[in-house]
N, C-alpha and C positions, 0 to 999 in steps of 0.2 A: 543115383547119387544126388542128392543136396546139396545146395549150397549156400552158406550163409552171405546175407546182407546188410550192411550197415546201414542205418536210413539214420540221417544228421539233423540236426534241429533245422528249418528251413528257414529262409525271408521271409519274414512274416509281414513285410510291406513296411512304408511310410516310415524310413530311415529305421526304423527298430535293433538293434545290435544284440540284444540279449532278452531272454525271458524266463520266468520263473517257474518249475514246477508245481501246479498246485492239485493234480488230483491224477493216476495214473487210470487208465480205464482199460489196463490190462495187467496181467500175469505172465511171468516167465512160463511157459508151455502152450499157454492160450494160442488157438488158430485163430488168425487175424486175415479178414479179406481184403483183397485190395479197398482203396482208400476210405477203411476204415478208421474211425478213428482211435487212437491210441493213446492220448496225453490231453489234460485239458491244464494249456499254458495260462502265467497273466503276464502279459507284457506292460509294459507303462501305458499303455493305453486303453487297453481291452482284455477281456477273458478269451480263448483260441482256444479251439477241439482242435487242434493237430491230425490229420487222417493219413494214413502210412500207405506209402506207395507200393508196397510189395506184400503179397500174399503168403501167408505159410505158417511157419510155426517160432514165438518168441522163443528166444535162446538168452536174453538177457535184456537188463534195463539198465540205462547210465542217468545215476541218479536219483536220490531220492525226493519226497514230497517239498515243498522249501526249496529245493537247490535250484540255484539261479545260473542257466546254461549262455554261454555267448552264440549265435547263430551259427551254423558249422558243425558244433560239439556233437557227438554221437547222441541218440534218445534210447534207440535199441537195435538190437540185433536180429533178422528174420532169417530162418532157416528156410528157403523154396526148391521144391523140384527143381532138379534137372532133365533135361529132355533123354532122351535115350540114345548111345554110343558116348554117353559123354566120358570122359575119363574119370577114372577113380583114382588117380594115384597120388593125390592130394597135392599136384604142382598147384606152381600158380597157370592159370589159365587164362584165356581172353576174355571180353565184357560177359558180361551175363548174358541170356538168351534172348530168344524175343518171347518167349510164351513170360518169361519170371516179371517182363518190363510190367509199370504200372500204366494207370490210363490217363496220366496227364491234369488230373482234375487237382491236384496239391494248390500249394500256394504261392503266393508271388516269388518268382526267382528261383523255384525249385520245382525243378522237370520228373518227370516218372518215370520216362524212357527208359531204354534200356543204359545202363551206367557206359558213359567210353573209358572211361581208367579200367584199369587192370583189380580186377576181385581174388581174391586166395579162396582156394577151395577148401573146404575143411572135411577131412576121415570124420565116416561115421562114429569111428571111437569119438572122437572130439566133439561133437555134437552139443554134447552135454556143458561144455567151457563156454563161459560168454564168450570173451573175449582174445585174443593172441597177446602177448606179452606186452606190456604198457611200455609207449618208447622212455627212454631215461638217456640222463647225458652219460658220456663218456670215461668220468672217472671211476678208479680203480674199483669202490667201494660201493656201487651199484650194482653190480651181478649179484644175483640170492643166491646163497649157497644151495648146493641140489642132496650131495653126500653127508656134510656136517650135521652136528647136532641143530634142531631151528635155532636161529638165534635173530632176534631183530633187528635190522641196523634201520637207523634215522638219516635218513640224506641230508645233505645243505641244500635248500632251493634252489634252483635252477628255473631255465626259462622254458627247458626242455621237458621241464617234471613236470608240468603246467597240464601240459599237455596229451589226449588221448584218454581213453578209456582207462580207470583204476582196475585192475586185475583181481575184484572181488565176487567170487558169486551169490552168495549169503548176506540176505535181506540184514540180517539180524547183527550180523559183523559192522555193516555201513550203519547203523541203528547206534551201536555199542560207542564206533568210534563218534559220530557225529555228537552224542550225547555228553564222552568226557573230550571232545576240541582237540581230537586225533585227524591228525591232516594224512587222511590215504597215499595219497600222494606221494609223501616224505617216507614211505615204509616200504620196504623189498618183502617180499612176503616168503615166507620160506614151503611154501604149499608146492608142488608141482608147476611147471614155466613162471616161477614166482608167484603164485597166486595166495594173498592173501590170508591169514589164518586165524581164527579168533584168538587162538592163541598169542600169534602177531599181535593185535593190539591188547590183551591181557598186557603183555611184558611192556608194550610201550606205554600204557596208565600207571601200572608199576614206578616206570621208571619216570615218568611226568614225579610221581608222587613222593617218590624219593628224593627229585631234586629241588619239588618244593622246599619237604622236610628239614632237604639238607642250608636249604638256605634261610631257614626261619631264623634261629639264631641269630643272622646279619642283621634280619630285619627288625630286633627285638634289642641289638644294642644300643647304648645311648645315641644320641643324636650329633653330640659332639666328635664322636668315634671314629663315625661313618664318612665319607667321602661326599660332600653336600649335593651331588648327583645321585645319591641311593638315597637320600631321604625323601623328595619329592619327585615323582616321577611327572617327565613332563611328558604332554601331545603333542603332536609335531608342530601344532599351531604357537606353541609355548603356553598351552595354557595347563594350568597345574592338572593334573586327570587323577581323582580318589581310587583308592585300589578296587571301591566296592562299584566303582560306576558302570552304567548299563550303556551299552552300546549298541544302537540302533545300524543295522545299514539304508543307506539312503539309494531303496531302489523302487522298482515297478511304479505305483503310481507316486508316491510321497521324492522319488527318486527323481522323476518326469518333473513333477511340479518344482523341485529344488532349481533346476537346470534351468527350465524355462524362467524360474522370477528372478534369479541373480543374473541369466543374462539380460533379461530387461531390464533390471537397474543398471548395468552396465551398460549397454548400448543405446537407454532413450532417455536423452534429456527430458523427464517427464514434470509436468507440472499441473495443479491441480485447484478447482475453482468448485466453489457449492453456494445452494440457496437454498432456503425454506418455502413450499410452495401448499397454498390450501387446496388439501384434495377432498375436500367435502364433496363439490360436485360431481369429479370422475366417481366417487364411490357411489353418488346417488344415479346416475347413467347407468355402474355396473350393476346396481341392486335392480334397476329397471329393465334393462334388457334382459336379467336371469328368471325376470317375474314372468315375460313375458308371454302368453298364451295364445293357441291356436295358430293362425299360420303364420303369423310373425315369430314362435318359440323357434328354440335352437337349442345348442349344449348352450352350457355354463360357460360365460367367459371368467379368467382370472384375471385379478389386479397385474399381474404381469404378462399377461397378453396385450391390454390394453396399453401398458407402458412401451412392450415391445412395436404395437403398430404405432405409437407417437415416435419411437426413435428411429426408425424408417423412413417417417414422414419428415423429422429431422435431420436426417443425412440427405436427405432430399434435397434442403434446402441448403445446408453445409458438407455440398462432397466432400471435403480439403479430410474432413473426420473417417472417411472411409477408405483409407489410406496405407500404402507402407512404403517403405523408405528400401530402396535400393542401395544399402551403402558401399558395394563397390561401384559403381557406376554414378554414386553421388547423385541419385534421380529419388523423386518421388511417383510413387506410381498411384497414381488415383484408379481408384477400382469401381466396374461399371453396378455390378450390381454386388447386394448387402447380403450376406451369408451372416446370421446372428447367432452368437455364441451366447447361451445364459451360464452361469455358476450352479452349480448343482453338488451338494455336499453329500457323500456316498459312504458304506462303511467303509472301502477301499480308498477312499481321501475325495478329493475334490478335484469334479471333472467337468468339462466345457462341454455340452454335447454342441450341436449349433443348427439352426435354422436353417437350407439352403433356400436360396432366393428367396425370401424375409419381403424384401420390396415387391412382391409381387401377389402379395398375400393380405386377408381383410385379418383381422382381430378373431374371429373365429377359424378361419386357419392354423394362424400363428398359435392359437392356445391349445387347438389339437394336437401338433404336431410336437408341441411344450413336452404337453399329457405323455404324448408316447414314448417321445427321447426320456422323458425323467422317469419311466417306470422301467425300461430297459437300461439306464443307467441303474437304481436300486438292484437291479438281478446279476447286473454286471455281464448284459451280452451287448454293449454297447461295441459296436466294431472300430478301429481305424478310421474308417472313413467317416465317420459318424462324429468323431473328437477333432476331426484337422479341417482348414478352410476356411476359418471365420476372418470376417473382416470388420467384427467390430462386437463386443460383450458388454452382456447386460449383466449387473450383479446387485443381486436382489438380498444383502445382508441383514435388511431389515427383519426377516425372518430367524435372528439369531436375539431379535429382542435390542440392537441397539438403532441407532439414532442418525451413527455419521460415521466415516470410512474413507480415507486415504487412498482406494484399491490401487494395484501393481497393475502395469497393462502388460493383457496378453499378448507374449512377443509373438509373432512380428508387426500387429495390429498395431496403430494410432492410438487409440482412446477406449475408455472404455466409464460406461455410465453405472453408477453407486445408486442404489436407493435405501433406505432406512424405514424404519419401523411406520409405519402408518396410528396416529394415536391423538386424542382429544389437548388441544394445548388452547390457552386463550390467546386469541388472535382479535385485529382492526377487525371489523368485517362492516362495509358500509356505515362506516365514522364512528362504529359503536364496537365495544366490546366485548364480544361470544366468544364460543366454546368452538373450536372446529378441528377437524382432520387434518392435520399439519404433520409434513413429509420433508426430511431434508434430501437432495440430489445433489450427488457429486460428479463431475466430471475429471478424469485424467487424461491428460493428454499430452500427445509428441510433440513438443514445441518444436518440432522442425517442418512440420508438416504449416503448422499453421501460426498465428501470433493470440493472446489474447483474448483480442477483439473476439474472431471467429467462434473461436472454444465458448466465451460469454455470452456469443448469440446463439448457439447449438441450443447452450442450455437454458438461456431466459425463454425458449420456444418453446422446450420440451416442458416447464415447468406455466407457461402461459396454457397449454396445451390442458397439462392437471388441473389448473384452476377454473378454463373454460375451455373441454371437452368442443364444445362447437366448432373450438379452431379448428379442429379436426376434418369438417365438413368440406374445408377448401380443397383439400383435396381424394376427397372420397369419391 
């Protein structure tokens, strides 16, 4: 006898709450090994192969490509061996076996073991049903008719409807409804234990469409007519919203990034100081050290490597900048060593990967290690741990073609250092005036952490540093 098991979306580590479908790497029937993988998630942080803790055979999928599941939420369903004497009579029964458990290798917060909750056994006849009946609240007008003609009924949301697997098995029905903005959910299915029927949503686009129809005329009468609430429709922010506007959701990475920069504007008195600094010379350093041959050769450093070992060198001298702020405890907490986050712009938005131990590392380190995160960021297998940690961001905008930059700091960080475009400007240069590489640098920073002063020396160092590279010597 078999029995089916539910395997739930898991913790996917580093506060995460929900993630996105973006590619399924199995079929309803597919034999899946233990922790195999099953789902390849994007959470606001990373892309995730999900690996399924239970062996056997798929009986169903919760959710399509796009749907963005909260931690918890079923992913699928596996059908496993049972051992032998086990009961067939479709009770419920006690945990699962120890042969069905997985091996423990899943992901943070979510064990393979064998389950301690109570599983339902499912009749071989039933096999073929994803799922058991989706719970629903209590009122009268929820139970699917079994005997009547189908007829559809549309629930009122609930907090209860929210909840559980949708009672569809047919790829192409979750297809149909997702396509005309049919909430499964909201539909009793008149199929067998309620299940779903394309029919079911035929009659409710039908009836969507009817009540369009039926409402145009309102929409078409004069304006004086009408009730000055049906003429302009408002967003709950009160801002006017046109009938035809696109609505984005603000989630995975674009979602992350939301989150994170309005709480920084909220919680950091941030303020922000810049200077124009002649990088002629670091560029002439960099052209020479990339020329360099025989056993003095090495990789290529980049312009941003080289900036990243000045602002190490510079927190060096200005810990107060490597910083975060405790605000329940009303503490600042100075941090010992420099985890360096860069800005790195992706087709998935824009992501921090970060440097760990930064301070510990030459310009040819730090540019390697650049190289690696930014090309695993481009593929999008940059992990969790790989985006969180930083104690301090470099943002290299200049590469977008402009000049100067305001940047947000990454919360919960202190500060965070701007560079702009690198480009020929006339400049003093030894009482005379030439043509030179001229860089503007911005700092932002926590004015709680430090005053001014501090934040002005960070940066006339870092910008001393551009114009003469040899600073650098002092402590090499």
């Amino acid at each position: 006898m078999a029995q089916v098991l539910e395997f739930k979306l898991p913790d996917l580590g580093e506060g995460l709450t929900e993630a996105e479908i973006v590619r399924w790497l199995v079929e309803v029937g597919d034999v899946v090994a233990i922790d195999q993988p099953v789902v390849e998630v994007e959470t606001a942080k990373a892309m995730v192969e999900v690996p399924c803790p239970y062996g056997g055979v798929v009986t169903a999928r919760f959710g399509e490509e796009g749907t963005e599941l909260p931690v918890g939420a079923p992913l699928l369903t596996v059908a496993v061996g049972a051992p032998e004497g086990s009961s067939g009579s479709g009770e419920d029964s006690g945990s699962a076996p120890e042969s069905s458990g997985g091996s423990g290798n899943v992901l943070v917060g979510y064990g393979t073991g064998a389950p301690a909750a109570r599983r339902r056994r499912i009749r071989p006849d039933r096999l073929d049903r994803p799922v058991t009946e989706a719970p629903v609240s209590a009122a009268p007008m929820v139970k699917a008719p079994v005997l009547e003609a189908p007829v559809v009924k549309v629930l009122v949301a609930d907090a209860s409807v929210s909840e559980g697997p949708v009672p569809v098995v047919s790829p192409l029905v979750r297809r149909l409804a997702r396509q005309n903005d049919i909430d499964l959910r909201r539909l009793a299915g008149s199929g067998p234990d309620g299940l779903i029927l394309r029919a079911d949503v035929d009659r409710a686009i039908r009836t969507a469409e009817e009540t369009a129809t039926a409402r145009a005329p309102q929409a078409q009468a004069p304006v004086e007519d009408r009730a000055p609430a049906v003429a302009v429709a408002a967003a709950p922010n009160g801002v006017a919203a046109a009938v035809d506007a696109e609505r984005i959701p603000l989630r995975g990475v674009r979602g992350a990034v939301a989150d994170k920069l309005s709480r920084s504007r909220t919680e950091i008195p941030d303020a922000t100081c810049w200077v124009d600094a002649d990088a002629t010379e670091l560029m002439a350093v960099r052209a020479a050290m990339n020329a360099a041959t025989g056993p003095s050769a090495g990789p290529k450093v980049s312009v941003l490597a080289l900036l990243a070992r000045i602002c190490t060198a510079a927190l060096a001298r200005f810990p107060e900048l490597n910083s975060t702020v405790d605000t329940e405890a009303r503490e600042i907490v100075r941090l010992s060593g420099v985890h360096l986050g860069f800005a790195a712009q992706t087709e998935r938005g824009l992501v921090v990967p970060v440097v760990r131990d930064a301070h510990t590392r030459n310009a040819e380190s730090i540019g390697a290690e650049i190289a690696r995160l930014t090309e695993l960021a481009r593929t999008g297998k940059l992990s969790p741990a790989q985006l969180t940690g930083g104690t301090f961001t470099l943002n290299n905008y200049g590469v977008f073609g402009v000049d100067g930059s305001t940047p947000i700091i990454n919360h919960p960080e202190a500060a965070m250092l701007g560079v702009g475009r690198i480009m020929p400007k006339p400049w003093v240069h030894q009482g005379e005036l030439a043509v030179r590489q001229v860089v503007q640098l911005s700092l932002t920073f926590d004015h709680r952490v430090c005053d001014g002063g501090t934040a002005g020396g960070f940066l006339r160092y870092v910008a001393d540093c551009v114009e003469q590279p040899a600073v650098l010597l002092r402590t090499l």
